[in-house]
N, C-alpha and C positions, 0 to 999 in steps of 0.2 A: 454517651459521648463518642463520637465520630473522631478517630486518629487518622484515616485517611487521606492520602492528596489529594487534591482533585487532579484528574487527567488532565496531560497540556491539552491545552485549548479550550477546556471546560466541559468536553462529553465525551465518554468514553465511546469509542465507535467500533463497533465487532463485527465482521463484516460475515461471519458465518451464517452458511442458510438452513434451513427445518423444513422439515415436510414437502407437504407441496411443491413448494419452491424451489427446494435443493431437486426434487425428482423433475421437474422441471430443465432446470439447468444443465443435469448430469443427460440427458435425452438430448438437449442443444447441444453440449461438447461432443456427443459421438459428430457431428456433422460437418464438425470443424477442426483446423488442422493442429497435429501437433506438434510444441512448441517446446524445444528442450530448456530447460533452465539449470542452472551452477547450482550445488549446495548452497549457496549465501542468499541467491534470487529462492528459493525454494524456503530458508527461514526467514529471508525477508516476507516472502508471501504467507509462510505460518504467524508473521510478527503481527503481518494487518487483520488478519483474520481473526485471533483474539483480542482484539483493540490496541495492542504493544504501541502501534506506532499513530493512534490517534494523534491528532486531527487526519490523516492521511486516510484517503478510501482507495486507494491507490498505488502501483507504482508510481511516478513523480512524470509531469510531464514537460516538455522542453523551456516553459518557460520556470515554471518551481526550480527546473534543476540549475538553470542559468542563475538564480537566484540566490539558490541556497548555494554554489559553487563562490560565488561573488561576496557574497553580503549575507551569509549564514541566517536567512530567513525563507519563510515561502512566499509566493506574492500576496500573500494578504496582509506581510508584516511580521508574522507568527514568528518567532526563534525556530529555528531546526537548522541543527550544524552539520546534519550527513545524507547525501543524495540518497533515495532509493528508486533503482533502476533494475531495467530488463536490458542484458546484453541484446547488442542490434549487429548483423552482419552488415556493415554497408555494400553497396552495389557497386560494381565496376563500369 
C-alpha cells in the first residue's frame, strides 16, 4: 500500500546530474562567469535539485513570476504561491 503524495504536478522532477553528464557540465562552468547568489537563492537552487520544488526545472522566469506575483499560479495554471528568483542587478 503506497501512503505517499504524489508531487505537485504529478512527477517528481530532480534535476541533479551523474556521471558523464555532471563531468560534462562542471568542464562548461569553468568557462563561464561567476555568479554570486544569497543563502535562500542557493537553498532555493538545492530545493530544485532534489525535486522540493517540482514542477519547477528552474529558477522562475518573467512571465511565471508575473504570474505567481498576481494570481498565485504558474502560466500553465498550476497553483504556486511563492516566486523563485535569482537576484538581478539592474543597469543604469
Amino acid at each position: 500500500m503506497n501512503r505517499l503524495l504524489e508531487p505537485h504536478g504529478g512527477k517528481l522532477l530532480p534535476l541533479l546530474l551523474q556521471g558523464n553528464e555532471l563531468k560534462s557540465e562542471k568542464e562548461k562552468a569553468l568557462l563561464i562567469p561567476v555568479l554570486k547568489m544569497t543563502s535562500r537563492e542557493t537553498s532555493d537552487l538545492i530545493m530544485m535539485a532534489i525535486g522540493a520544488f517540482s514542477p519547477l526545472e528552474g529558477f522562475m522566469c518573467k512571465q511565471n513570476y508575473d504570474n505567481v506575483v498576481s494570481s498565485m499560479h504558474l502560466e500553465n495554471g498550476m497553483v504556486w504561491p511563492i516566486p523563485i528568483t535569482l537576484s538581478v542587478q539592474g543597469t543604469k
